[in-house]
Structure formats: C-alpha cells, structure tokens
N, C-alpha and C positions, 0 to 999 in steps of 0.2 A: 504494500500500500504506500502511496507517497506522502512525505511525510513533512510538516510545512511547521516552523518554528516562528509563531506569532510575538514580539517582543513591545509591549507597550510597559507605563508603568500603572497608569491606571485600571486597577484590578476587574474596573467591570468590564470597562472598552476591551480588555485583554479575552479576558472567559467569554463574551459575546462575540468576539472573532472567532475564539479556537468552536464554539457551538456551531456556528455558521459552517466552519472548514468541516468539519465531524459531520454534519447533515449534509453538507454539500460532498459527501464520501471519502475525504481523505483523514486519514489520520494527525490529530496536530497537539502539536505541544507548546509548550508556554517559557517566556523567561520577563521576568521584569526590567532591565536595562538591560544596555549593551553589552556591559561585564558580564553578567550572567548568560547572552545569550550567546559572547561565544565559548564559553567554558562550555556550554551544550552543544556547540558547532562543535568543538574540539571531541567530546565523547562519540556524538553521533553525530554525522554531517547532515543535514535536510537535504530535501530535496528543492526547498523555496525558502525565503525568510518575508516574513512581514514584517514592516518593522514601525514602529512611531520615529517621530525627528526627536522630538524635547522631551528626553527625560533625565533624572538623579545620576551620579555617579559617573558613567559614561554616555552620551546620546547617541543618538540614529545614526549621526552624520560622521562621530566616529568607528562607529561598527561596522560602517558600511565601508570606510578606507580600509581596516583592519580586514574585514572580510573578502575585497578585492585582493589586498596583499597575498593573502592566504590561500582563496580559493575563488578564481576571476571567474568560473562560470556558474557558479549557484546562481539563481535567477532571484533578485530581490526588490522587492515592492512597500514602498516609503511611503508613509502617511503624516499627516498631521493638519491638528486645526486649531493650533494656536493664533487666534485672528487671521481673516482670509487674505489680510495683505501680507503679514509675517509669515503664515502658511508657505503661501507661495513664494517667497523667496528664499524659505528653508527647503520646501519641496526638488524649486530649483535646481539650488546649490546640492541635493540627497541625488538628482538624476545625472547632474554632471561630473560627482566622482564615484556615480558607479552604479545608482538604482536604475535598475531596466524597465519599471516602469513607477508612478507617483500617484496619488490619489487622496484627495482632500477630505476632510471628515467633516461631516458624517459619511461615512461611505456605507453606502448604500446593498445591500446582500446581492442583489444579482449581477452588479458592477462587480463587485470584488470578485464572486464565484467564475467572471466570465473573462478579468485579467490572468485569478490564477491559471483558470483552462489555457489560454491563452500563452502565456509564459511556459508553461509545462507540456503544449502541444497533445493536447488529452480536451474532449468533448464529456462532461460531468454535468449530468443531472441531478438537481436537485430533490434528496431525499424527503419527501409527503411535509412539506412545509406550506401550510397555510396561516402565517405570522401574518396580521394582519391586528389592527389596532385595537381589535377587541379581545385578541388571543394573548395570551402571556405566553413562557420560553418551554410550559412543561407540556410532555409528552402523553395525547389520550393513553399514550398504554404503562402508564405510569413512570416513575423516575430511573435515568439508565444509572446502573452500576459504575462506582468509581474504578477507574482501570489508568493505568500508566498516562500523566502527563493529563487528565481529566478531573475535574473535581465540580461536584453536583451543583447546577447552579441553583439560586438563590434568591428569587423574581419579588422584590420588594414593590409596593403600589410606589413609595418615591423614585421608584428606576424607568418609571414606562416613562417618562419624558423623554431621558436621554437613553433610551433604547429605541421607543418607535424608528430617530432616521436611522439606526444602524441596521434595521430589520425590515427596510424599503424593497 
C-alpha cells in the first residue's frame, strides 16, 4: 500500500489529512514538525510527504531542503494558510526549493485526493464518503481500530467549523 507521511503541527489539521488519505485508500502516517518527520523518513521512507510550511522546531521549508538533499525524488506536497498573502509567498518559496506541487488551506478533500493520485500516477477512488455538512468524521459501521501510525479520531461540535472546508 502506498504510504504518505502527513507532517502538520496542528493536531487536528494533521488526523483530518491522514482520515482523508486512509479513506481515500492509502495508508498514512503522521509527524508533527519537520524534525520529526524526517527521523520517520529516515526509519521508513514514504512514498509522498505532505507537509505544512509554518510550524515549531523545524518548518516545511526546511524539511523540504533537507528532504531534496536526501532523497530528490519522493514526491512532496506543501501547504499552508497562514494568511492568503503570507500563504502564498511561503507556498512559493516551498515549490521553488523543491515541492512538486503546493496547495493552500483549507484544502479541500477531492483536490488533495486528486494531487496525490496525480503525483503518484495511481487513479484512487474515494472510499463511501458522504462528509457533507451534516455528517461528522465517524463511520455508520462504527469506530475503526487503532493500528500503526492511526489514532481514533475525536469529532468535537467546536471542530465542525474548521473541519467543514477541509472535508469539501
């Protein structure tokens, strides 16, 4: 299964990417900043990275040098919405040393589902998702099992604000 290391620091933006990648059939794992995410590139290599620009410790901008150095063909996709003018000139500066492609937040589920296909050269259907603004993140067939690199999410009534544009 291909395997996609989501790296935000914001805990929900992060779990609501890797649910999306998981429903959208690949398997995904999680790292909070750049430090951490390549200490997991170094154990397991992905097959993708997604990454945020602004975060603690190390950012986006230098994971993404560090990850070119290392390993120039992993295919990696930079976000952020730090204000849409700061955005984009962080986004910029993420695609000109090295992100393959860029994408502003909120991003949107079948934008993001249809970059990774795209970047991975793979056609991925979306597994039985009807998220839609009256649906919260749990599953009619009740909650999946915690399993490597997953962790159950957690659908608070103060989340659906900033969950609806992520689940577009």
């Amino acid at each position: 299964m291909t395997r996609i290391l989501v790296v935000d620091d914001d805990d929900l933006v992060r779990e609501t990417l890797v649910h999306i990648l998981i429903r959208g059939g690949y398997e995904a794992v999680s790292a909070q900043d750049g430090r951490d995410a390549l200490a997991r590139c170094h154990e397991n290599p992905p097959d993708l990275i997604l990454t945020d620009i602004i975060m603690p410790d190390q950012d986006g901008i230098e994971m993404i040098i560090e990850m070119r150095q290392k390993n120039a063909t992993v295919p990696i996709i930079a976000i952020s919405g730090g204000g849409q003018a700061k955005a984009m000139q962080f986004l910029d500066a993420a695609r000109m040393l090295g992100a393959d492609k860029i994408l502003s937040k909120p991003v949107k589920q079948a934008e993001l589902l249809a970059v990774v296909s795209e970047l991975l050269g793979a056609t991925v259907t979306l597994k039985s998702t009807a998220v839609n603004e009256n649906r919260d993140l749990s599953s009619k067939t009740g909650p999946r099992k915690r399993g490597a690199g997953f962790r159950q999410l957690q659908h608070r009534p103060r989340d659906s604000g900033r969950l609806r544009p992520l689940l577009q």
